[in-house]
Each structure stands twice: as structure tokens, then as C-alpha cells.
N, C-alpha and C positions, 0 to 999 in steps of 0.2 A: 434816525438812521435805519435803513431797512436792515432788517436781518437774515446773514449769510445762510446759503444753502445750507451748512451744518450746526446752526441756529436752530433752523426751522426744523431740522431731522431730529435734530433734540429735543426742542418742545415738544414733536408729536408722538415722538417714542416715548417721553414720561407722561403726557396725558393718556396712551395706550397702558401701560404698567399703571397710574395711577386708576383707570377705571378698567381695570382688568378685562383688555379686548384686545390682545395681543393676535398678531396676525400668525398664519406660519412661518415668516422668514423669521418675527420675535422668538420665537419658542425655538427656532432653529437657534441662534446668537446665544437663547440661554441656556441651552443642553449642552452646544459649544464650550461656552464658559465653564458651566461644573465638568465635564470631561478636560479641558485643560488641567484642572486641580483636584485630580482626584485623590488626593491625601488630605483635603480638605472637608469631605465628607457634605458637601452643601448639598440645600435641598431648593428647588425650583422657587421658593417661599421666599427663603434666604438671598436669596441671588436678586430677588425682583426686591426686597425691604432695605439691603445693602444700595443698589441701584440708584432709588428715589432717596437716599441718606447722603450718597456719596456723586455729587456731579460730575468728577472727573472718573469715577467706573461709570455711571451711565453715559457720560459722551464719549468714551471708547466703545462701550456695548452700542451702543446707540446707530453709531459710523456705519454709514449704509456701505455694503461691500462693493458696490456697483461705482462708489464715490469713495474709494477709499484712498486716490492719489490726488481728490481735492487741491488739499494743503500744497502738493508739491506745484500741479499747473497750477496756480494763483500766485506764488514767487518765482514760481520760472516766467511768465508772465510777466510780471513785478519789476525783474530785471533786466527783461526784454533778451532773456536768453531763447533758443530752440531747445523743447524736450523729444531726447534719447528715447529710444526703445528700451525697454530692461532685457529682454528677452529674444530670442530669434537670433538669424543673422547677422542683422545689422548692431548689436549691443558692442560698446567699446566698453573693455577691458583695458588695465594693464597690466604686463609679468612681473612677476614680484621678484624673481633675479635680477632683473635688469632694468625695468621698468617702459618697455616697451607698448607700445600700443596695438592690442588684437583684436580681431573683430570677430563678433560670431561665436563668440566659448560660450554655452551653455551647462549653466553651476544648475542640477537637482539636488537634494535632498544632502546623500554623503559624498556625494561626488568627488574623486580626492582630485580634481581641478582645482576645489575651492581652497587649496593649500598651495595655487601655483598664482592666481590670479587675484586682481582686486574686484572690491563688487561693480558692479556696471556703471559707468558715467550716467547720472541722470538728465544733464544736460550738458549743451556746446553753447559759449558767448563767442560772437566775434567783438572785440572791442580792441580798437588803438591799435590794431594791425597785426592783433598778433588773436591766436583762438586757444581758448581757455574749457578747460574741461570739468565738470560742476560736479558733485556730489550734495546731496538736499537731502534737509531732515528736518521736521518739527518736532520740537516736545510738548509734549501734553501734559504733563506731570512731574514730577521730582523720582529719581533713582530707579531702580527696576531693572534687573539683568538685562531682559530685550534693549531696555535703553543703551545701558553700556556696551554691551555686543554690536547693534547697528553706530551707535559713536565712535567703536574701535574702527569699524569698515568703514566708516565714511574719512576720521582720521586718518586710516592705514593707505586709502584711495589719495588724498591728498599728501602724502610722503610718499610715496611711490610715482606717484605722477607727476610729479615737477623733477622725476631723475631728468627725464627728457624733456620733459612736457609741461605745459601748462596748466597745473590743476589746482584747484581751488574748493573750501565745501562752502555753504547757506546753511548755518542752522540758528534757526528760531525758537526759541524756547529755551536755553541755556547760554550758560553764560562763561564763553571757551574761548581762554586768549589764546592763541597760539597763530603762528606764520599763516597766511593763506586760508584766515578762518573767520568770516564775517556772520552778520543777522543779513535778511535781505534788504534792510535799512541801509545800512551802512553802504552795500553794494551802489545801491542806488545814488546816496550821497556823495559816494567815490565817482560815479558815472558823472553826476552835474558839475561835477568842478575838476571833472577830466583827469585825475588822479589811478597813478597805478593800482592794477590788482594786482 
């Protein structure tokens, strides 16, 4: 079987670290990283011998930033949904009093929006007559605040959006029973034997 674009991104970033010929964008990823943790005290050594030790920090260091929504086109895709904008005017939201759907709200940084709104639909299904609003996540890993913070948003997106609306998340890489919460297996399983979402 050929191996996926962030296969290959990975093999050539650890043959880069293992024969120390790291490009600038590398050195750029790993300054990143110790500046993320600076109570950590790492030193550029540390971060490249932890790397080539630990597969799952090099295939998040690894992840080219140019391809960093990969994962998500490849099960929007998958599902034969349309991927959303996150950002700009066209982003759907919805209100968290009411659960309405807005278009256009743009969340920076501390934005106190990001206390009125949910995070942005990342895709639209039309499926069996009715359109369904998507929240998509992959895990990479086991635990990690990031994780649980984006699993709150994406859960919080799918309870808020079926007040009115049809919303549903895709997450791959955990394993989350709950209403309205598939792998994008399962979607697709649901699609060939024509069964509700």
C-alpha cells in the first residue's frame, strides 16, 4: 500500500533529525516547540533525541503547517460531505443562547464572542433530505488538555446545534459514545444502508 502524504512527511522529517540536515522550516517547528514549554527548560538536543524516541511527538512535529487540515479533507471527503471555511464571512457558527445559526463571526485570540458562539462548522452533508452540520476531529494521541479543549468544542458544537439544527461531530481517534457522535466509519456505514444521522 502506498504511503499517505503524512507517512512520507514523516519518514523525511526523521531521516532529516536522524542525519542532522534539518531545513529552516525544521528549526523553525523546533524552537516552536521549546517556546511552547518553557518551564521545561529543553534544549534543541533534547527535543530532536525525544523526537526520533517518541513517534507520536515526531508525527505532530513533523505535520507540515501547509497540510495541517489534511486529516480533516480526507474524512470530509470520506463522507462525501462539503468542507466549510473556518474563518472569513462565510464561517457558520451557532449561538449558544439559543442555538441559532450565524454566519460570519469571527473568534481571535480573547475574543469575548468566543463565550457567545460555537466553534465553526467544519463541514455541511446533505443527506436524506435533510442538511446536517459537521464538527471533525482526529486524535493523534491519548489525553492532553488541547485534546480535551478542542473535544469540549466540538461536543459543545453538536449540543448546541441540534437546538434547531442538525449537527453532528466525526471523530477518529477516540472512542466517544454519545448522541450524534460517530468515527467516519461508521458515517459511511450509516450512509450505505441508508440509516439515520
Amino acid at each position: 500500500m502506498p504511503e499517505t502524504p503524512n507517512e512520507k512527511n514523516l519518514r523525511e522529517f526523521r531521516t532529516r533529525l536522524e542525519s542532522n540536515s534539518l531545513d529552516k522550516l525544521d528549526e523553525t517547528r523546533i524552537a516552536n516547540f521549546i517556546a511552547r514549554y518553557p518551564s521545561k527548560h529543553w534544549t534543541r538536543e533534547q527535543v530532536i533525541e525525544d523526537c526520533l524516541a517518541n513517534e507520536k511527538l515526531c508525527a505532530k512535529m513533523a505535520k507540515d503547517p501547509t497540510k495541517q487540515n489534511l486529516d480533516e479533507k480526507d474524512v470530509i471527503l470520506k463522507i462525501g460531505a462539503t468542507k466549510l471555511p473556518s474563518g472569513g464571512s462565510n464561517n457558520i457558527r451557532f449561538r449558544l443562547s439559543d442555538g441559532e445559526l450565524v454566519k460570519g463571526i469571527v473568534i481571535k485570540g480573547n475574543d469575548e464572542n468566543r463565550f457567545n458562539y460555537t466553534k465553526s462548522a467544519d463541514f455541511v452533508l446533505e443527506y436524506n433530505g435533510k442538511t446536517i452540520y459537521g464538527a471533525q476531529k482526529k486524535i493523534h494521541g491519548s489525553g492532553g488538555s488541547q485534546d480535551n479543549q478542542v473535544l469540549d468544542a466540538v461536543l459543545n458544537f453538536v449540543d448546541i446545534g441540534n437546538k434547531i439544527y442538525n449537527a453532528i461531530a466525526v471523530i477518529d481517534g477516540a472512542n466517544i459514545t454519545k448522541n450524534k457522535v460517530y468515527t467516519s466509519d461508521e458515517i459511511v456505514e450509516k450512509k450505505n444502508k441508508n440509516e439515520d444521522l
